[in-house]
PyMOL Python script that loads the backbone (N, CA, C, O; Angstrom):
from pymol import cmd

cmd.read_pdbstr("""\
ATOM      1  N   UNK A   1      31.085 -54.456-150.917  1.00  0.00           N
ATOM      2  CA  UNK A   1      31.204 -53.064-150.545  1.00  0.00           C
ATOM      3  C   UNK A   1      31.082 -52.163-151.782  1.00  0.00           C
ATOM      4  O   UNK A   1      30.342 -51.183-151.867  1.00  0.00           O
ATOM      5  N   UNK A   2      31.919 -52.634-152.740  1.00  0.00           N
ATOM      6  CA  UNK A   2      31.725 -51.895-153.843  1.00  0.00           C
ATOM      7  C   UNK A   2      30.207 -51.356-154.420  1.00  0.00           C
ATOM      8  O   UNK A   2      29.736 -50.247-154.674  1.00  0.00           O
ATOM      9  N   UNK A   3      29.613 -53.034-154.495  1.00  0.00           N
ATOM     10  CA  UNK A   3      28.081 -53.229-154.712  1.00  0.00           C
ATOM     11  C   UNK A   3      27.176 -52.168-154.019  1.00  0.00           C
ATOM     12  O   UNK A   3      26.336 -51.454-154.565  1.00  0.00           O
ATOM     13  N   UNK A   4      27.419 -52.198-153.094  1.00  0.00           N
ATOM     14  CA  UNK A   4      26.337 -51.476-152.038  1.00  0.00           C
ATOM     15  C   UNK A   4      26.442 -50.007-152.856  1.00  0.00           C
ATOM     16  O   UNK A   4      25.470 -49.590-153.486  1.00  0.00           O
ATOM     17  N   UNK A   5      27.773 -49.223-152.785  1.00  0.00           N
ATOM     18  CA  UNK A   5      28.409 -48.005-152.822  1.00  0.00           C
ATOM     19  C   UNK A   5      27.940 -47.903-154.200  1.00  0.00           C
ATOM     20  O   UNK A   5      27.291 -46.859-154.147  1.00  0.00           O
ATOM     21  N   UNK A   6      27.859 -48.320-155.386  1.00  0.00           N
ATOM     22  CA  UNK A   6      27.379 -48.432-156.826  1.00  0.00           C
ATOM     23  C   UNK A   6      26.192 -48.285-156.550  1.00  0.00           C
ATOM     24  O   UNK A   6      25.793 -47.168-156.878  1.00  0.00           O
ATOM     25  N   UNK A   7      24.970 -49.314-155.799  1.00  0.00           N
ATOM     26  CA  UNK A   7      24.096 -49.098-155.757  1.00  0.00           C
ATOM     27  C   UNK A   7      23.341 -47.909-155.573  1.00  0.00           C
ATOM     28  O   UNK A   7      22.429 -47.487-156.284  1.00  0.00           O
ATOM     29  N   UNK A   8      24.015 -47.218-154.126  1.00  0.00           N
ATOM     30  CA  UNK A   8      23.733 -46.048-153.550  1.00  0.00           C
ATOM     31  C   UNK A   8      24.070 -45.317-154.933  1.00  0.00           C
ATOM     32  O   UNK A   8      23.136 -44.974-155.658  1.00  0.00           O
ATOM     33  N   UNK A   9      25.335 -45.086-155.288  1.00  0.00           N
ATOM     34  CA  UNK A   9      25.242 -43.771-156.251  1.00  0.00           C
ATOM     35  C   UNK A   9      24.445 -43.933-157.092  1.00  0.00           C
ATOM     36  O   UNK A   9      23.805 -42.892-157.244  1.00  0.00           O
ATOM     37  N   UNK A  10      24.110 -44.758-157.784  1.00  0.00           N
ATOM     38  CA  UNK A  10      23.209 -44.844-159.120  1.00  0.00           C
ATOM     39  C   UNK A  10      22.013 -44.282-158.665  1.00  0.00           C
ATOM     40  O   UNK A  10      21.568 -43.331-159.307  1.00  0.00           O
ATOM     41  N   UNK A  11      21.105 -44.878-157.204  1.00  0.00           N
ATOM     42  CA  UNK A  11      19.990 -44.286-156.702  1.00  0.00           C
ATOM     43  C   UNK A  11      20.041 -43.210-157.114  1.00  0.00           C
ATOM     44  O   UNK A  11      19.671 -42.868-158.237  1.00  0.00           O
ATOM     45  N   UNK A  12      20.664 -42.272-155.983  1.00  0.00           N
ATOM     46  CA  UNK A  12      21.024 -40.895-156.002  1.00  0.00           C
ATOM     47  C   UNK A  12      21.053 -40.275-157.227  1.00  0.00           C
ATOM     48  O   UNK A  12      20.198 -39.418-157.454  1.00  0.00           O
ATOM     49  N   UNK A  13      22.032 -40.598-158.220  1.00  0.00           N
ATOM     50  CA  UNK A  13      22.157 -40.119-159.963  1.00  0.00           C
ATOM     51  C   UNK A  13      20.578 -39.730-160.308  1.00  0.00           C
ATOM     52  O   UNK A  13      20.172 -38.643-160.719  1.00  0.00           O
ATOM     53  N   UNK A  14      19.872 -40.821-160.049  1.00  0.00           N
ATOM     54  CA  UNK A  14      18.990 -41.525-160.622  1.00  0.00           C
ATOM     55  C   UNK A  14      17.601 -40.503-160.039  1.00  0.00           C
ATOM     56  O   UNK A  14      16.553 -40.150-160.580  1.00  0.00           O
ATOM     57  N   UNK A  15      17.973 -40.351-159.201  1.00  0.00           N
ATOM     58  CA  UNK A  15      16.461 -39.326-158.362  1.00  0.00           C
ATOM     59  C   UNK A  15      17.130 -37.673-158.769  1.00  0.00           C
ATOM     60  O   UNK A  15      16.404 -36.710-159.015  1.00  0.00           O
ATOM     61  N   UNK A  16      18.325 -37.642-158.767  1.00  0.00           N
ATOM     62  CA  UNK A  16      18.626 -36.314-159.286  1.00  0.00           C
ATOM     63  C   UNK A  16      18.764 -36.147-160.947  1.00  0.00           C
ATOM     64  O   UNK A  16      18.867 -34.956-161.238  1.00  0.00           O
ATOM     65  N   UNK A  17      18.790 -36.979-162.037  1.00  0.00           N
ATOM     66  CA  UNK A  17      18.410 -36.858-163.239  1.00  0.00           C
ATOM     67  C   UNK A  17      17.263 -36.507-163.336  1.00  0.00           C
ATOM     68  O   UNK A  17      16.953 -35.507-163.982  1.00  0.00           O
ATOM     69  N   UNK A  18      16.314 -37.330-162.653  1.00  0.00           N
ATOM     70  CA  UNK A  18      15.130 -37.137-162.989  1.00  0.00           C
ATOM     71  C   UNK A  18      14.140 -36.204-162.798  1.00  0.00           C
ATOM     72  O   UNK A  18      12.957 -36.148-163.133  1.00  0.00           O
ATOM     73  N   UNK A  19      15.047 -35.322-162.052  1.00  0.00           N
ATOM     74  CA  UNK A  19      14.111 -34.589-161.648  1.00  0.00           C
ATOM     75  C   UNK A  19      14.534 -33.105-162.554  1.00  0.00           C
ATOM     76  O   UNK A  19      14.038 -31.998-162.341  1.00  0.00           O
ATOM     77  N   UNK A  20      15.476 -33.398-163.498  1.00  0.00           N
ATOM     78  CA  UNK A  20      15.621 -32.298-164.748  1.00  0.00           C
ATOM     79  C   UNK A  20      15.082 -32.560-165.815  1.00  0.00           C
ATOM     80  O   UNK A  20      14.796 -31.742-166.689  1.00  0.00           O
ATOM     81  N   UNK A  21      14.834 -34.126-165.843  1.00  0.00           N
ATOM     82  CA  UNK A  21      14.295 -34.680-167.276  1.00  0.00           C
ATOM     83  C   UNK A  21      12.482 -34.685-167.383  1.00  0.00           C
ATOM     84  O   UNK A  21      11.774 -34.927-168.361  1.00  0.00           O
ATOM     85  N   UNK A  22      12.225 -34.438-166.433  1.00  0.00           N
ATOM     86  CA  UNK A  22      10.361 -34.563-166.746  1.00  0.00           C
ATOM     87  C   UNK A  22       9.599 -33.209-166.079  1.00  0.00           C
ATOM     88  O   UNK A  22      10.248 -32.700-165.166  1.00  0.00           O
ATOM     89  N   UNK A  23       8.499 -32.647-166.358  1.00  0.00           N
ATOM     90  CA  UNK A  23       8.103 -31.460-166.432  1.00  0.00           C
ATOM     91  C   UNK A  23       7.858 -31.387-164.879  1.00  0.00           C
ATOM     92  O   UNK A  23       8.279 -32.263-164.123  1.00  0.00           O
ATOM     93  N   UNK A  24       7.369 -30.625-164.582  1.00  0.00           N
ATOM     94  CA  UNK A  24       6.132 -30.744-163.472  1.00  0.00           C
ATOM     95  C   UNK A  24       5.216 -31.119-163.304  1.00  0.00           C
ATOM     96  O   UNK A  24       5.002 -31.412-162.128  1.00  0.00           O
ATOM     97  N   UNK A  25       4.355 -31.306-164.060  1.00  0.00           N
ATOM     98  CA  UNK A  25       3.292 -32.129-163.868  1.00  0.00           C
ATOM     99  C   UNK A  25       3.469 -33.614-163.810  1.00  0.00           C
ATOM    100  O   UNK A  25       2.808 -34.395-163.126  1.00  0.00           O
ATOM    101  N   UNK A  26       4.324 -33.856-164.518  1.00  0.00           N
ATOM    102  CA  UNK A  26       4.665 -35.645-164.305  1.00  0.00           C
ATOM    103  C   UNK A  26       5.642 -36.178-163.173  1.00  0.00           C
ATOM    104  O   UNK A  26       5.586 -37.285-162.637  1.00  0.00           O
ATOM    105  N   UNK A  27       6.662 -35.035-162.891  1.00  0.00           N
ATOM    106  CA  UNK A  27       7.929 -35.546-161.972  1.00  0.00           C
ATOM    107  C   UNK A  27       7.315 -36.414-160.999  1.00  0.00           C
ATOM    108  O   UNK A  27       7.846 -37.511-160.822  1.00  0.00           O
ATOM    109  N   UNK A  28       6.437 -36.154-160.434  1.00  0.00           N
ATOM    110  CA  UNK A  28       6.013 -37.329-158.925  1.00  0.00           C
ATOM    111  C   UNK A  28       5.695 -38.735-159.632  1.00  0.00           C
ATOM    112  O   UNK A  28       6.050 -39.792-159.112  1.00  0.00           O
ATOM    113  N   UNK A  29       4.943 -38.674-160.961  1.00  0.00           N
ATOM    114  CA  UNK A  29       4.840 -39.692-160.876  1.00  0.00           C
ATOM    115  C   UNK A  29       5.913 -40.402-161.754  1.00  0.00           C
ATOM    116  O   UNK A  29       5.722 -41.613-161.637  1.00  0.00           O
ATOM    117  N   UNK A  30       6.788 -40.194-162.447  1.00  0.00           N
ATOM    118  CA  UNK A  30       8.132 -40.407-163.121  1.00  0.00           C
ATOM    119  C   UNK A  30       9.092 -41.194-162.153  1.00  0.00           C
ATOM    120  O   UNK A  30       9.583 -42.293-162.412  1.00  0.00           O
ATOM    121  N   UNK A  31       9.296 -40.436-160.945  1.00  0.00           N
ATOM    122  CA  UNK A  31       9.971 -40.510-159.822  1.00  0.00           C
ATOM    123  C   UNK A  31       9.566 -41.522-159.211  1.00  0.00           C
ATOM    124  O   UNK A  31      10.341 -42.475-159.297  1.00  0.00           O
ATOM    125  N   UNK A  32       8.782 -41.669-158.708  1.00  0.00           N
ATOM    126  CA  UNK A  32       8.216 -42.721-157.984  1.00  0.00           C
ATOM    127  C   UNK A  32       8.400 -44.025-159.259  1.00  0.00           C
ATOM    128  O   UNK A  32       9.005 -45.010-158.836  1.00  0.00           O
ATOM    129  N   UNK A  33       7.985 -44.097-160.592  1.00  0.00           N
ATOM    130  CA  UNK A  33       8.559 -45.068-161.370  1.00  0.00           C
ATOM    131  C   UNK A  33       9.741 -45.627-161.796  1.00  0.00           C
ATOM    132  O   UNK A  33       9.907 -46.737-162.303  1.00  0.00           O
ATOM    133  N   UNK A  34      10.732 -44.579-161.496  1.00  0.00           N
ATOM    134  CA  UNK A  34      12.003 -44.515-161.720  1.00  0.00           C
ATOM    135  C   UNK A  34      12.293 -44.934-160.730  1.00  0.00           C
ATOM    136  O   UNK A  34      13.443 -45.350-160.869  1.00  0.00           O
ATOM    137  N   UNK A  35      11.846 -45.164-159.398  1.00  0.00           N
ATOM    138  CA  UNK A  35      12.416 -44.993-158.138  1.00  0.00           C
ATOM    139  C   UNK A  35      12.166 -46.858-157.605  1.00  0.00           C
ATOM    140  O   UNK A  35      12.969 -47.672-157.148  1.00  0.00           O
ATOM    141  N   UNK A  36      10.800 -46.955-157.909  1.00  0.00           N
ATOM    142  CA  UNK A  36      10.408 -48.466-158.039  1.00  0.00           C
ATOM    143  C   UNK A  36      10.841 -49.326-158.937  1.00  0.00           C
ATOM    144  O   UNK A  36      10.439 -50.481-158.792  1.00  0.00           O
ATOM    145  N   UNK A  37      11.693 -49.056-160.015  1.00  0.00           N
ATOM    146  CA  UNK A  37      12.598 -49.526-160.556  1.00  0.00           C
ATOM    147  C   UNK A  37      14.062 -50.479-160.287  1.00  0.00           C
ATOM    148  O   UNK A  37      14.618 -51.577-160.307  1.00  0.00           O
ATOM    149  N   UNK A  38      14.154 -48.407-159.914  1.00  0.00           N
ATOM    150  CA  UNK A  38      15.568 -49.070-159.349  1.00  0.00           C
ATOM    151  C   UNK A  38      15.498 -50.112-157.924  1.00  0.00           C
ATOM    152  O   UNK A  38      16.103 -51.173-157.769  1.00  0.00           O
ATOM    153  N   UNK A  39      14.827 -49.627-157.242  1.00  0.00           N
ATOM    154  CA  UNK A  39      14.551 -50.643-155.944  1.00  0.00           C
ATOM    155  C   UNK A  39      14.685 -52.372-156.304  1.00  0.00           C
ATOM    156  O   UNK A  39      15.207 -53.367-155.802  1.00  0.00           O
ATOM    157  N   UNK A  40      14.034 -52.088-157.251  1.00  0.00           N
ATOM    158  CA  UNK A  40      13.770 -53.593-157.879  1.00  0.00           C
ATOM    159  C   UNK A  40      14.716 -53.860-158.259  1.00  0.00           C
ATOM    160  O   UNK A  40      15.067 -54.955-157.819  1.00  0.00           O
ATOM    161  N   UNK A  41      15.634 -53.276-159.119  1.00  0.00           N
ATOM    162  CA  UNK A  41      16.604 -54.058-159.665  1.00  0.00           C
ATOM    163  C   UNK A  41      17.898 -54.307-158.810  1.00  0.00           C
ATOM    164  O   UNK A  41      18.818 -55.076-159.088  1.00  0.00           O
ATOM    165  N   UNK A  42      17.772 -53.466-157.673  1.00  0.00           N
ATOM    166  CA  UNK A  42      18.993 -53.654-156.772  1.00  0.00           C
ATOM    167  C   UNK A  42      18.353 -54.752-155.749  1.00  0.00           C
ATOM    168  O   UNK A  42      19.208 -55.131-154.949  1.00  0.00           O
ATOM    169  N   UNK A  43      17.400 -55.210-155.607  1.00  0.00           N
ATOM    170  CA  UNK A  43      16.880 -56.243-154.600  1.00  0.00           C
ATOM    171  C   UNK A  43      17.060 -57.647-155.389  1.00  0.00           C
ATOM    172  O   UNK A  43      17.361 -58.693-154.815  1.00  0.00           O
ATOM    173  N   UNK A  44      16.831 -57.526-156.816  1.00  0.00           N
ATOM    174  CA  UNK A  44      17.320 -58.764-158.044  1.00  0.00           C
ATOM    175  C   UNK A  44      18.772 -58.841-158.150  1.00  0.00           C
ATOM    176  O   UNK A  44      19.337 -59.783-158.706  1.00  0.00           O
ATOM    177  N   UNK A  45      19.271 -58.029-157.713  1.00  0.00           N
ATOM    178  CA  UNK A  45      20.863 -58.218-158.625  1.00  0.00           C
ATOM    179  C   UNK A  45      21.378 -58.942-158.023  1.00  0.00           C
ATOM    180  O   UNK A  45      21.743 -59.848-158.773  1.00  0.00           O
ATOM    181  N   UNK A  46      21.911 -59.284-156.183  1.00  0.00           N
ATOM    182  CA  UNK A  46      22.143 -60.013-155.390  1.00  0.00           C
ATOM    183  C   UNK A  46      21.706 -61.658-155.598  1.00  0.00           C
ATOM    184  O   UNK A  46      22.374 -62.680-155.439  1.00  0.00           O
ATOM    185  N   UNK A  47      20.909 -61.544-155.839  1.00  0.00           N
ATOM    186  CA  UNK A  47      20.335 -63.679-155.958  1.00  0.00           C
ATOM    187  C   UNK A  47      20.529 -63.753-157.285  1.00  0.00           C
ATOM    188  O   UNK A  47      20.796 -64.891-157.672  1.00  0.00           O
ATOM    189  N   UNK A  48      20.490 -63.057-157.977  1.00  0.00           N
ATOM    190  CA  UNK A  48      20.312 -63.311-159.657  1.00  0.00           C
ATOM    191  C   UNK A  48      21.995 -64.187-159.563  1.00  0.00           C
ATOM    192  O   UNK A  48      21.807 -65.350-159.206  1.00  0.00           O
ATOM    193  N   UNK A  49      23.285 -63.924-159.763  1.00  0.00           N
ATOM    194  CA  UNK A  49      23.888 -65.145-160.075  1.00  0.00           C
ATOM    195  C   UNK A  49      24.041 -66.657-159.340  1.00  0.00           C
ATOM    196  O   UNK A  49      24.536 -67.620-159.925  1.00  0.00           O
ATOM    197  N   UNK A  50      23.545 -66.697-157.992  1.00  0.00           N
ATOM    198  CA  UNK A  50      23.015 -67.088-157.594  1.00  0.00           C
ATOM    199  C   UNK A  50      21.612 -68.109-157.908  1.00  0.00           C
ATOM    200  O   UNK A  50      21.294 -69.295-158.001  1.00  0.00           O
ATOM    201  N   UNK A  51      21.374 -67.528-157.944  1.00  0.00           N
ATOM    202  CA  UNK A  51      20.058 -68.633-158.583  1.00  0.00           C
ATOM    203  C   UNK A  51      20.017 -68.684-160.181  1.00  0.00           C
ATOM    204  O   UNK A  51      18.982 -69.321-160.379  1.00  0.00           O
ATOM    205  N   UNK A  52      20.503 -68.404-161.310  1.00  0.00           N
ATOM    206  CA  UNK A  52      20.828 -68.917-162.472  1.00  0.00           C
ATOM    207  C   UNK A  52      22.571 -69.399-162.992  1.00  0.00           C
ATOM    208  O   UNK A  52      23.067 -69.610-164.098  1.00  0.00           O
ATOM    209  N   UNK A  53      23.004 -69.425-161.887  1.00  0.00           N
ATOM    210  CA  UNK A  53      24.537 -69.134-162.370  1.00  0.00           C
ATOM    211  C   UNK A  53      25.759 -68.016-163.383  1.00  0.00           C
ATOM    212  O   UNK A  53      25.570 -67.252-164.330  1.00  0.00           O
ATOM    213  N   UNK A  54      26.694 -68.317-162.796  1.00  0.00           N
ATOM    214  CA  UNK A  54      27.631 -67.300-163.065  1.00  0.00           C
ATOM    215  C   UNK A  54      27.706 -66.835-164.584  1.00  0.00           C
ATOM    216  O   UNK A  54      28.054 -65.716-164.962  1.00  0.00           O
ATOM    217  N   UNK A  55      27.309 -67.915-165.396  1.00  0.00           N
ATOM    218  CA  UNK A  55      27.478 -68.090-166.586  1.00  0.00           C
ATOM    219  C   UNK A  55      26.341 -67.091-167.359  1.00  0.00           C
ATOM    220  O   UNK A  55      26.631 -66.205-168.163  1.00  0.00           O
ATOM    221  N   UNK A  56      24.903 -67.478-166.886  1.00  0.00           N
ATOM    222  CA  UNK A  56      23.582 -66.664-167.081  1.00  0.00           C
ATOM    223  C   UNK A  56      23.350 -65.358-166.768  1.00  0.00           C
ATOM    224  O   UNK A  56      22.352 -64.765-167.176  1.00  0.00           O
ATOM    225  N   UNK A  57      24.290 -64.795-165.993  1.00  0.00           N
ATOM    226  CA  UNK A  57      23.825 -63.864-165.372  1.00  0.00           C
ATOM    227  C   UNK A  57      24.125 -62.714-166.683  1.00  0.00           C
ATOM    228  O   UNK A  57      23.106 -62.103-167.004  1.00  0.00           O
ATOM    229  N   UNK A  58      25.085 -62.434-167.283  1.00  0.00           N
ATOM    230  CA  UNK A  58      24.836 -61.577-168.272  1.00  0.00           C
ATOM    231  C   UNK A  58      23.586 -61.291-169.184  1.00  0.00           C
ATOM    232  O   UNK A  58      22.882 -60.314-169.441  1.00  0.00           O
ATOM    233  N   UNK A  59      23.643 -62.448-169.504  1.00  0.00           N
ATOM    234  CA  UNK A  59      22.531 -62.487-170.490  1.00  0.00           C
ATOM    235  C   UNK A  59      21.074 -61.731-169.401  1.00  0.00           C
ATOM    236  O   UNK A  59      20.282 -60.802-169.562  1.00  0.00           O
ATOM    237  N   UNK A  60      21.331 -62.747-168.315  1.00  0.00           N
ATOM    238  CA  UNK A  60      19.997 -62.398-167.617  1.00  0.00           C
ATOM    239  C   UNK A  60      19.732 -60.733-167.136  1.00  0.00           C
ATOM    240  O   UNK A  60      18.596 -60.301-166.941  1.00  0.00           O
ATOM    241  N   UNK A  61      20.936 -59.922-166.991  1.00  0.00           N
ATOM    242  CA  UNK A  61      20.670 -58.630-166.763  1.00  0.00           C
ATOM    243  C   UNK A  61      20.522 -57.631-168.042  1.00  0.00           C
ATOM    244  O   UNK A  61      20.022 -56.508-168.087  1.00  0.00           O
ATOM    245  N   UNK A  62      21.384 -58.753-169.505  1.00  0.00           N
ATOM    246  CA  UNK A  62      20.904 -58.308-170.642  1.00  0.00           C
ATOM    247  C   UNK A  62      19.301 -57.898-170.924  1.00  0.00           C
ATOM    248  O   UNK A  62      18.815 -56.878-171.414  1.00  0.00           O
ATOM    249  N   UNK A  63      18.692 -59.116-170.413  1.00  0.00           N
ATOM    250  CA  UNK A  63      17.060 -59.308-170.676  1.00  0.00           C
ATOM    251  C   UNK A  63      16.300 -58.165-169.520  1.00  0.00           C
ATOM    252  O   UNK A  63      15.097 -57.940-169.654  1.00  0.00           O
ATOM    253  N   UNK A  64      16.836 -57.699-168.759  1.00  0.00           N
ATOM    254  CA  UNK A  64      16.084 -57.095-167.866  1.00  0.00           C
ATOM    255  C   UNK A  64      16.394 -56.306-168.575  1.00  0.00           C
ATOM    256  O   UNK A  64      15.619 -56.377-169.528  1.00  0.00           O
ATOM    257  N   UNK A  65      17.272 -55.339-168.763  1.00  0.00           N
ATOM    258  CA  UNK A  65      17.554 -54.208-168.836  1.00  0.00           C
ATOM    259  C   UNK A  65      16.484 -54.087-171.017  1.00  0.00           C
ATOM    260  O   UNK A  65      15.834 -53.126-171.427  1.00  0.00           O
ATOM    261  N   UNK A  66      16.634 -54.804-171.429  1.00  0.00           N
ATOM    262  CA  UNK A  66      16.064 -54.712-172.800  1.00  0.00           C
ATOM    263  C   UNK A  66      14.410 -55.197-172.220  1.00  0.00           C
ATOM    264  O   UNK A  66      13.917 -55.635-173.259  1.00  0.00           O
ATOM    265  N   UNK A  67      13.535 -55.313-171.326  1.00  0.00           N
ATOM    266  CA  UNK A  67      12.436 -55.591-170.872  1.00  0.00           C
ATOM    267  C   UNK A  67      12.330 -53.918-169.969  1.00  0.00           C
ATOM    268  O   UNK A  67      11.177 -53.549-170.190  1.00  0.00           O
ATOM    269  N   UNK A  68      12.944 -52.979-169.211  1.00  0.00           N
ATOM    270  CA  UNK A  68      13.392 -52.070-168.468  1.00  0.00           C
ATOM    271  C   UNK A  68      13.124 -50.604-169.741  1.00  0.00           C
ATOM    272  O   UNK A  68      12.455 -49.575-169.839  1.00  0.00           O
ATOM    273  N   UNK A  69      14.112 -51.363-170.487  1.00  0.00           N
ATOM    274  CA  UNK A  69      14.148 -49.550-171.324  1.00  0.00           C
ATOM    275  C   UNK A  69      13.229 -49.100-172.084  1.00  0.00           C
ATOM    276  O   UNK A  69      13.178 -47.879-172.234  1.00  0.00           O
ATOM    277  N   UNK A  70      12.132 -50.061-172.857  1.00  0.00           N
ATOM    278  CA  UNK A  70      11.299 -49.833-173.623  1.00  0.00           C
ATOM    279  C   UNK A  70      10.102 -49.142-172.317  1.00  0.00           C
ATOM    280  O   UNK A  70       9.542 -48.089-172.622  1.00  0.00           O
ATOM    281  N   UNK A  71       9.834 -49.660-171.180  1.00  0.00           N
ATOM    282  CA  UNK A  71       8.925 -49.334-170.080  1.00  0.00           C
ATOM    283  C   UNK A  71       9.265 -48.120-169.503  1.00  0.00           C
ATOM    284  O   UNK A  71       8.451 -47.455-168.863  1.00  0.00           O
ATOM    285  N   UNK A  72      10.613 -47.733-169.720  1.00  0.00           N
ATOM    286  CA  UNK A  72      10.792 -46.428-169.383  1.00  0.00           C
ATOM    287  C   UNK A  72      10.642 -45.182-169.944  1.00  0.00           C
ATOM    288  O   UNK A  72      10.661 -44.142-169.284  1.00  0.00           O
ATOM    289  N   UNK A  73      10.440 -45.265-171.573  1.00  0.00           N
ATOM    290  CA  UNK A  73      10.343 -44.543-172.219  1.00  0.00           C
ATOM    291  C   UNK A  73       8.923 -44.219-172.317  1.00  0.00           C
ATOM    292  O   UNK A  73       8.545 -43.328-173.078  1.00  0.00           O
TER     293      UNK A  73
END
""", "prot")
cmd.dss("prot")
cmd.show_as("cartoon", "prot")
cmd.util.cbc("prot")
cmd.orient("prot")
């Protein structure tokens, strides 16, 4: 429950940051990258300890997120 409710807000954060941080001419397509992002990473987060174990999973959201931030910039 928590999960879900985190998820949702971050979306939300996440479509309303963005839409102060990039001009007009780029916001649609920013948004839509930002947006296919996050989708992704909330559809990974669920199986991810799961399919590498409890132990991996840090590291493993370490590596996304350091594979994530350089692509966002």
């Amino acid at each position: 429950m928590v999960g879900t409710f985190s998820t949702a807000a971050v979306f939300n954060l996440l479509y309303l940051q963005t839409q102060e941080l990039y001009h007009t001419s780029v916001r649609n397509s920013a948004l839509g990258i930002c947006s296919f992002t996050a989708h992704v990473g909330a559809f990974a987060a669920g199986p991810v300890p799961l399919l590498i174990g409890p132990q991996a999973t840090l590291l493993a959201v370490a590596a996304i997120l350091a594979i994530a931030t350089p692509l966002a910039w």
